[in-house]
C-alpha positions in Angstrom: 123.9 147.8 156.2 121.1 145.7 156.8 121.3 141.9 155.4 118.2 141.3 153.4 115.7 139.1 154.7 115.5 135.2 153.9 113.2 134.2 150.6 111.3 131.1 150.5 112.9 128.8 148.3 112.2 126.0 146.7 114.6 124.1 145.3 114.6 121.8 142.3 112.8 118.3 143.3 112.0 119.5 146.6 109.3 120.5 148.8 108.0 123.9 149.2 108.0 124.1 153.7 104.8 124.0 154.5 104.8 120.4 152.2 106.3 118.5 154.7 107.2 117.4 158.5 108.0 120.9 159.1 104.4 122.1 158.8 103.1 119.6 161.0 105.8 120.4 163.7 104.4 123.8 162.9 101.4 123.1 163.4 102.0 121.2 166.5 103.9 123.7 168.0 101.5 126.1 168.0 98.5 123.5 169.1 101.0 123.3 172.1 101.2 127.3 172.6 97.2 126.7 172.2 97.1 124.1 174.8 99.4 125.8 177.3 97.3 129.3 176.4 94.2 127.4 177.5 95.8 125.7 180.9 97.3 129.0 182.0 94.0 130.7 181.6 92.4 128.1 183.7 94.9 128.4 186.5 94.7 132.4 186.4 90.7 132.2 186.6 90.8 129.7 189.2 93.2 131.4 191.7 90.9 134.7 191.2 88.1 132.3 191.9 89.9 130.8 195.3 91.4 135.0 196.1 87.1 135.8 195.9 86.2 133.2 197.9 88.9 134.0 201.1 87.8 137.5 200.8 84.1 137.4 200.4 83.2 134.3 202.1 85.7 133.4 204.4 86.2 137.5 205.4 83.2 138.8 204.9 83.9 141.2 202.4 86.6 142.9 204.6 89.9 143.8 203.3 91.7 142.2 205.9 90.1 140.0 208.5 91.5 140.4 211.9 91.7 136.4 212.3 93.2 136.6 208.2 96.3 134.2 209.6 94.0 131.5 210.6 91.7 131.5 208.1 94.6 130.9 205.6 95.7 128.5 207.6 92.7 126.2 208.0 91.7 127.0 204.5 95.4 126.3 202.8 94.9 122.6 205.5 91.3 122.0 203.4 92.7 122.5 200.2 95.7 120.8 200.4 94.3 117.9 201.0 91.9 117.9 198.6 94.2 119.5 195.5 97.8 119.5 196.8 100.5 121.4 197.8 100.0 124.6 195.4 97.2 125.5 198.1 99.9 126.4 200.8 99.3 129.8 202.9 102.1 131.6 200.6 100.2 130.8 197.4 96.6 131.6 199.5 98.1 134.8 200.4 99.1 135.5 196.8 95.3 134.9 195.6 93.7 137.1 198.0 96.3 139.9 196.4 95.5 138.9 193.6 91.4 139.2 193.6 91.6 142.4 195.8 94.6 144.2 193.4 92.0 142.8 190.2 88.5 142.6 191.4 86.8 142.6 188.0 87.9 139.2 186.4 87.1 140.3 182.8 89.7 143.2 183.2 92.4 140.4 183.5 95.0 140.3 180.1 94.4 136.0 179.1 98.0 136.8 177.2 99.3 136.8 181.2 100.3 133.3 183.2 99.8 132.9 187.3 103.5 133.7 187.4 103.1 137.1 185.5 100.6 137.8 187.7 102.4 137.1 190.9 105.5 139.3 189.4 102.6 141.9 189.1 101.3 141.7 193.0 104.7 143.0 193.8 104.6 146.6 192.1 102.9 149.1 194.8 102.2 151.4 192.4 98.9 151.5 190.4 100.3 153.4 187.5 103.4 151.4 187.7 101.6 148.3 187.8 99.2 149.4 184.8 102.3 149.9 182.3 104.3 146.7 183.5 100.9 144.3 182.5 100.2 146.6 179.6 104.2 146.2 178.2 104.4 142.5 178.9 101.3 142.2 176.6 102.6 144.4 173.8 106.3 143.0 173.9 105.1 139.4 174.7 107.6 139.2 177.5 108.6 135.6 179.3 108.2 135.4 182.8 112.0 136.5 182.9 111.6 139.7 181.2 109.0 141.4 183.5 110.9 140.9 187.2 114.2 142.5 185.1 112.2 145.3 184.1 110.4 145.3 187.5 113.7 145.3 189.7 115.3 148.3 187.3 112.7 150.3 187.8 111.8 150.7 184.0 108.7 152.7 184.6 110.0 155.3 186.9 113.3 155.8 184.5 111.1 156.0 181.6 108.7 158.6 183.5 111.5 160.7 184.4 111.6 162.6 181.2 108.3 163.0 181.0 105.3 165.5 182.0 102.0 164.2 184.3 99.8 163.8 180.8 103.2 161.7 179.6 103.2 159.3 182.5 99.6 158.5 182.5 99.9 157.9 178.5 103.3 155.7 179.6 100.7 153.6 182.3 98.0 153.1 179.4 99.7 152.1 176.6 103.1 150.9 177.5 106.2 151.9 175.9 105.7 153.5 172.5 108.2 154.6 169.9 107.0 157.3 168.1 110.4 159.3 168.0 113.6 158.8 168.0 113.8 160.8 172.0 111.5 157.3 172.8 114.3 155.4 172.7 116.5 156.6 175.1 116.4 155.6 179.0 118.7 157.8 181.1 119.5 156.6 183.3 120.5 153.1 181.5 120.3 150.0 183.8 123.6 147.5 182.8 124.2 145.3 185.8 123.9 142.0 184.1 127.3 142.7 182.6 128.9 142.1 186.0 131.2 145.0 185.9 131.9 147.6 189.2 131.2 151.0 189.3 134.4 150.9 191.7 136.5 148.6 189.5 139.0 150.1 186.9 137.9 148.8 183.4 138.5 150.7 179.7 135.7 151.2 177.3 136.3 148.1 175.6 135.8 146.1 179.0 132.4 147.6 178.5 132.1 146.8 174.8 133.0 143.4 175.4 130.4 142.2 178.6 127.3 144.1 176.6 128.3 142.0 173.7 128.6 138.7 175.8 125.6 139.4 177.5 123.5 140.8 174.1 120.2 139.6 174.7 120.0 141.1 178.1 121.4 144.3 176.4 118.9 144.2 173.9 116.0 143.8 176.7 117.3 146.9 178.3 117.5 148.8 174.8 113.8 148.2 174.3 111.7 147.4 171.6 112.6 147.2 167.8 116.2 146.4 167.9 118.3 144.6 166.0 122.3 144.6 166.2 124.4 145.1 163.1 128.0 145.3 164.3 130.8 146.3 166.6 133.6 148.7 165.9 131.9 149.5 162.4 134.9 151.6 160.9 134.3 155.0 159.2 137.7 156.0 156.9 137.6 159.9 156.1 140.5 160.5 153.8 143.6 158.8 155.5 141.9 158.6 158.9 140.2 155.8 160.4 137.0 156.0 163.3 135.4 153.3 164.7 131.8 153.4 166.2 131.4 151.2 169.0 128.0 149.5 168.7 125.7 149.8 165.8 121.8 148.5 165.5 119.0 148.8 163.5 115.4 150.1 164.9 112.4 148.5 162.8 110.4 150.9 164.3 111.9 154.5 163.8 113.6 152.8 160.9 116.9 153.9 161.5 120.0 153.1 162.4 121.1 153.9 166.2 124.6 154.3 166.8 126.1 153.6 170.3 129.4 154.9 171.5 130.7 154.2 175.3 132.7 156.1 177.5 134.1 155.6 180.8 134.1 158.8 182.7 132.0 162.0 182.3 130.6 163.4 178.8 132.8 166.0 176.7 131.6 167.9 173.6 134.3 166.3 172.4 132.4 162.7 172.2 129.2 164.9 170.9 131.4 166.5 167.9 132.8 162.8 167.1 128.8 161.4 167.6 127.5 164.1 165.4 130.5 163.3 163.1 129.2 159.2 162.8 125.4 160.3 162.2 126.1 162.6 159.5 128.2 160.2 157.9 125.6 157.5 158.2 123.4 159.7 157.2 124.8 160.8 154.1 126.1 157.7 152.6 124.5 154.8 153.9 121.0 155.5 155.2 118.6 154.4 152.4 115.8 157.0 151.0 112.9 155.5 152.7 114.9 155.1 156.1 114.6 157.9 159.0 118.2 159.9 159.6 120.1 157.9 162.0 120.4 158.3 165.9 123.4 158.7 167.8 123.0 158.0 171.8 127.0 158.4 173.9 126.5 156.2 177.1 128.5 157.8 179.7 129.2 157.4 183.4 128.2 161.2 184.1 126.9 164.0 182.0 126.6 167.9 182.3 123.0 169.3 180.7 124.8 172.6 179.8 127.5 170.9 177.8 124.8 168.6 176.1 122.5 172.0 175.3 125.2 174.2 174.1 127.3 171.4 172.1 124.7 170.2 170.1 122.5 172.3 167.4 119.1 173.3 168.6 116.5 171.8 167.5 118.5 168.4 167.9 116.7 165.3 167.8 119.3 162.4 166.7 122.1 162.7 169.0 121.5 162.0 173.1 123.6 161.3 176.0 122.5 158.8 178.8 124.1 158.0 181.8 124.5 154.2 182.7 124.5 152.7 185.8 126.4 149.2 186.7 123.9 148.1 189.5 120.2 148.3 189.9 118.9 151.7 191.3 116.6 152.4 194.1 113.7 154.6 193.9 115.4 157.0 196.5 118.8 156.7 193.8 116.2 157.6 191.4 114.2 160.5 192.7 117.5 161.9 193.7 118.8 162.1 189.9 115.7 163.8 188.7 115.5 167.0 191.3 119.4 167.1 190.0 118.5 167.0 186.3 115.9 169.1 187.0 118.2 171.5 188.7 120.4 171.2 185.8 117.7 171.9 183.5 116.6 175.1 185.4 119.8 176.9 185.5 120.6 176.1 181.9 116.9 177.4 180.8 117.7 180.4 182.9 121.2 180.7 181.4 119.8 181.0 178.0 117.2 183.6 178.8 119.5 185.6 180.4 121.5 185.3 177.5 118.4 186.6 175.0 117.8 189.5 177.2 120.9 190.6 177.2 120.9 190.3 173.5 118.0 192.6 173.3 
């Protein structure tokens, strides 16, 4: 269950917090977020300033200037001796991408450093780009978090499952939960646990490097999560089951449920999902709190046997793949004209099936 939060206390003779040291380290602390706010803002309007100034003055206006190699050149020369090294070509190059990607300096997100910007430069695609700055605002990511996300393709896994109108909402307002379907990425990305899609390793391998590496796993889970437990034990009469990962979503307020398997999805592991959320459900999910989810992480998964194991109507047990390496777009497209496919013929296999029963 969840642990309830912290209370302010104050204890007998003491200070309440905000009495003491504390409140000015506080309050330093964020004068120091303030400060660094302020210098990062400066650097991001200055480089658009310098990527303006290459492209309109020193090009003319022109996209790319035919002599753009020695213009950078001479210019990086001029500037590096007048303001140092962080004037190089490389960094020149980077602020001419960066005024001709974002032309209209109000447009620019002050909540995003040089560096976020330069992670930015790197995404080809508009739409791609658009959800990337719009997420890192939202989820106040670190540097770090954006070139993960960036390098596993989050957008294009996300926008896999999802129609034109979905994708465009997905680009212009980032990730949102609304229901508990938001939650799930299929494929999921886990190569920060270091494991082989080619080695031999049990389900508890994999239990054990998403645990060692839990804030990483937690990144890839997305937004709202907060982890409860391993191997959370269910006793049914004399019988004992154990759920592999359990966590908490603040945002559909519920609990999500995680079970791993190596190899490809059964209805067996549905049945026994469907067994853990209706026991969740039933005896520890609160009133006020949303029924849980249940999501089986698997190697490989057949849409028929998903579709015809589960009720219909489902919408708290799912089944994603995961993948031990970082996919490539091509990997990528490939798996959604075969879930498509998948889709299709199950779609068809159930009309079929209605006609006939007419």
């Amino acid at each position: 269950m969840l642990a309830a939060r912290p209370r302010n206390v104050v204890r007998s003779g003491g200070r309440r917090p905000s009495d003491g040291p504390a409140a000015h380290g506080r309050e330093g602390s964020a004068a120091g977020r303030l400060a660094a706010g302020t210098v990062n803002t400066v650097m991001v309007d200055a480089y658009w300033e310098v990527g303006r100034a290459i492209v309109e003055d020193e090009q003319a206006g022109k996209q790319r200037a035919s002599y753009g190699k020695r213009v950078l050149e001479g210019l990086a020369g001029r500037l590096q001796a007048e303001f140092g090294k962080g004037y190089d070509p490389s960094n020149l190059h980077n602020m001419r991408a960066f005024f001709m990607t974002y032309p209209i300096r109000d447009a620019l997100r002050r909540e995003l450093s040089w560096t976020h910007y330069r992670l930015l430069l790197r995404v080809d695609d508009p739409a791609a780009r658009a959800f990337y700055e719009t997420q890192a605002v939202n989820a106040r990511w670190a540097t770090r978090e954006p070139e993960r996300q960036i390098n596993s393709l989050l957008f294009e896994r996300l926008a896999l499952s999802r129609d034109k109108a979905g994708v465009i909402a997905l680009a212009q307002k980032g990730h949102e939960i609304t229901r508990p379907s938001d939650l799930v990425k299929d494929p999921m990305v886990l190569e920060f646990t270091g494991l082989r899609q080619d080695e031999r390793f049990r389900e508890s391998d994999l239990e054990q490097a998403l645990i060692g590496k839990l804030q990483l796993f937690l990144l890839e889970l997305g937004k709202g999560f907060a982890f409860m437990g391993r191997q959370q034990r269910i006793s049914l009469d004399s019988e004992h089951f154990f759920i592999d990962l359990v966590f908490y979503n603040r945002l559909t307020r519920s609990f999500v449920l995680l079970d791993l398997k190596v190899g490809k999805l059964t209805h067996q592991d549905l049945g026994q999902m469907q067994m853990y959320v209706n026991y969740y459900q039933r005896e520890l999910t609160a009133p006020d709190e949303n029924p849980p989810i249940g999501i089986v992480l698997c190697t490989d998964k057949s849409e028929a046997v998903v579709r015809y194991a589960l009720p219909e109507g489902n919408s708290q047990i799912f089944a994603s793949r995961y993948k031990l390496h970082l996919p490539t777009e091509e990997e990528l497209a490939a798996e959604l004209q075969r879930e498509r496919r998948q889709i299709e013929f199950v779609e068809r296999l159930g009309r079929d099936a209605m006609d006939d029963g007419e």
